[in-house]
C-alpha positions as CSV (number, residue, x, y, z in Angstrom):
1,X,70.7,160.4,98.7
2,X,74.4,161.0,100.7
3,X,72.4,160.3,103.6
4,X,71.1,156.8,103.2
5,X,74.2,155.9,101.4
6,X,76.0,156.7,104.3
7,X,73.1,155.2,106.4
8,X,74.1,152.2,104.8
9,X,77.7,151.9,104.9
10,X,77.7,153.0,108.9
11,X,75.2,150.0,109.2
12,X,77.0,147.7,107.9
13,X,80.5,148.6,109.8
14,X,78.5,148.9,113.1
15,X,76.6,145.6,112.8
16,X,79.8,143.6,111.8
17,X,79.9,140.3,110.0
18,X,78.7,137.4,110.7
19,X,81.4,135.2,113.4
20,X,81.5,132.4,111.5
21,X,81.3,128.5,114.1
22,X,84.0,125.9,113.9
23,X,84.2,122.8,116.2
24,X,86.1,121.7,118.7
25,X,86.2,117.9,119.0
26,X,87.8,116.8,122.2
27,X,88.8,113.1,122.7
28,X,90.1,110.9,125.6
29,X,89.5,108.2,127.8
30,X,89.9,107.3,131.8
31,X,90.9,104.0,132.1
32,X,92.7,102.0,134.9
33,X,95.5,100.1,133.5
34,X,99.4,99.6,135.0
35,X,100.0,101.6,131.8
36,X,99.2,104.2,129.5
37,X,99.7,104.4,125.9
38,X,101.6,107.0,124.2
39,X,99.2,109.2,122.4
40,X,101.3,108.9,119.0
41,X,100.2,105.0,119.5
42,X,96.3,106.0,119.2
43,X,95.3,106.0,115.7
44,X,98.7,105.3,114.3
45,X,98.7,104.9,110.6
46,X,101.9,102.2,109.6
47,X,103.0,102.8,105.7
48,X,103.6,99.3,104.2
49,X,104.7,100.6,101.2
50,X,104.0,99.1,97.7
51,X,104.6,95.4,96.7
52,X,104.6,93.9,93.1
53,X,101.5,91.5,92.0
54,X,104.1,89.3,90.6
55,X,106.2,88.7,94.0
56,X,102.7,87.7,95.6
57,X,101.9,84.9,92.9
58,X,101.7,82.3,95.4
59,X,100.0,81.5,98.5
60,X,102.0,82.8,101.7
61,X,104.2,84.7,100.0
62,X,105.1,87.5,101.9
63,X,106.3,91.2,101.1
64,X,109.0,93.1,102.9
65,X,108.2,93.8,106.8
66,X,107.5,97.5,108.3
67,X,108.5,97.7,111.9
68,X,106.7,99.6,114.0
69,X,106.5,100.2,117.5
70,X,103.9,101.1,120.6
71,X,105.0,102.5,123.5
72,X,103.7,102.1,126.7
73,X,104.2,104.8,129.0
74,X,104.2,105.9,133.4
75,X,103.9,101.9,134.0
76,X,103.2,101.0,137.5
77,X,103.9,97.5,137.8
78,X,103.5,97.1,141.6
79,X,100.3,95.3,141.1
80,X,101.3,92.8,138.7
81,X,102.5,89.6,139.4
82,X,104.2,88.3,136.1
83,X,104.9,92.0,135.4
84,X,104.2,91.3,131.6
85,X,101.8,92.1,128.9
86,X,100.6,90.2,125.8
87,X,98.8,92.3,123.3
88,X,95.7,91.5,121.0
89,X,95.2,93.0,117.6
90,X,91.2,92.7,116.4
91,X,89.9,93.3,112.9
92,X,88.4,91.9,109.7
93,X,89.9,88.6,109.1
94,X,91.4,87.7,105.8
95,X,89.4,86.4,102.9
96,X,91.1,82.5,102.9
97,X,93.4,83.2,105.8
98,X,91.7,84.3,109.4
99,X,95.1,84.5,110.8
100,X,95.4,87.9,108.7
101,X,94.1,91.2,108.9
102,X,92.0,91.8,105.7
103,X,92.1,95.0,103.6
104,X,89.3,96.6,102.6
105,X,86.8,96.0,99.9
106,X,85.2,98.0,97.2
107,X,86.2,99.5,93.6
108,X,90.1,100.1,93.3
109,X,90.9,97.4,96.6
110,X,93.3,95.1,96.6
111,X,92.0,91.2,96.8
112,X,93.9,88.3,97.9
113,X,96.5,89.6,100.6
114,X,96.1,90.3,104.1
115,X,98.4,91.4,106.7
116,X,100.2,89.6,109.3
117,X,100.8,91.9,112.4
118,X,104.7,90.1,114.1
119,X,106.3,90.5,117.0
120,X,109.3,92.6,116.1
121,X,112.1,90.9,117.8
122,X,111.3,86.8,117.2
123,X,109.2,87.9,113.8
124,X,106.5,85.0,115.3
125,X,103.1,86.3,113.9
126,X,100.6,87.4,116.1
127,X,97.4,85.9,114.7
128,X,94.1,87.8,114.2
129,X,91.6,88.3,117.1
130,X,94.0,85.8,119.5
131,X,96.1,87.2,122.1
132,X,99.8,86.9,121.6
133,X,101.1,83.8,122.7
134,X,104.7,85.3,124.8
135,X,104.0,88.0,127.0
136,X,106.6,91.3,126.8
137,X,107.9,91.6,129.9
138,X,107.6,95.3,131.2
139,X,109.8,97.5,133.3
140,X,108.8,100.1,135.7
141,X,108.2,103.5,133.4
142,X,108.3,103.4,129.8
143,X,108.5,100.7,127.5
144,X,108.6,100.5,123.6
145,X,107.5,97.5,122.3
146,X,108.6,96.5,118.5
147,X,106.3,95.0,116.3
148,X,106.3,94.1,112.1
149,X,104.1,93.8,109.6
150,X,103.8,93.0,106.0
151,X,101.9,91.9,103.1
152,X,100.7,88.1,102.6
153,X,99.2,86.5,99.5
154,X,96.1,84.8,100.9
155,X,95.3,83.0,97.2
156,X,96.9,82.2,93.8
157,X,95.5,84.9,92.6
158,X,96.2,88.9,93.6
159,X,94.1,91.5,92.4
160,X,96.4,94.8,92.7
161,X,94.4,97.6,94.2
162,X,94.5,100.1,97.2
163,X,95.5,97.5,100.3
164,X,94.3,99.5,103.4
165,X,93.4,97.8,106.5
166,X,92.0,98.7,110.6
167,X,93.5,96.8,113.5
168,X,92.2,97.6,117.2
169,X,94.6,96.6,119.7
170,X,94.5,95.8,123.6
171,X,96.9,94.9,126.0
172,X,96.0,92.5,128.7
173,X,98.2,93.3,132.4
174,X,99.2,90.3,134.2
């Protein structure tokens, strides 16, 4: 009996446990741009904070802006004549207001705001899935470039509600 107990603890220690598998997901992208962005850029979450139901009561009215800024990083301008870039936010457009990014839908969302992406310096809204109308102009290196946004009532009526949204953005090099 002292043998096959001890038949069966030595088994166990020799065979070892199981190793147990994880993943490694690795990301990236080769692209041929004047610029790179900063990898604290990609997938940046912006916290716009809370805003009452009772200051959005009307259409337009806006919350309080966030600024934020993306930075644009090793910039060879050598082949660019204007040496400037105008960026492009894309998303889900506001329900009642395509200028706006919409937040999502579904039980405990927000309804009736959007948000309007600005440029950080004039505060001149960038509209929705339209390329910004003034070009940043860019210096050879890095360059940070300031944006806003906020909260816009896009109705009379606000539902309150989780207000969560996706923007892509691009730059276009000219």
């Amino acid at each position: 009996m002292k043998k096959i107990i001890a038949i069966a603890i030595f088994s166990t220690f020799a065979l070892g446990q199981a190793a147990q598998a994880d993943t490694i997901k690795f990301t990236g992208k080769v692209v041929d741009t004047p610029c790179l962005i900063n990898p604290d850029d990609i997938n940046k979450s912006v916290e716009l904070g809370q805003v009452k139901q009772s200051e959005m009561a009307t259409k337009g009215a806006k919350g309080s802006a966030t600024q934020f800024s993306l930075t644009l990083e090793e910039c060879d301008l050598s082949k660019l004549v204007d040496k400037t870039a105008a960026i492009k936010f894309t998303g889900m457009a506001a329900t009642g207001d395509a200028t706006l990014l919409g937040v999502d839908s579904g039980a405990g969302s927000a309804a009736g705001v959007g948000i309007e992406i600005a440029d950080g310096l004039t505060g001149t809204a960038i509209p929705l899935n339209t390329e910004a109308t003034t070009p940043v102009e860019l210096t050879e290196g890095s360059n940070s470039l300031k944006y806003s946004a906020r909260f816009v009532s896009t109705g009379e009526t606000v539902k309150t509600g989780r207000a969560n949204a996706t923007a892509d953005f691009a730059f276009t090099y000219k």
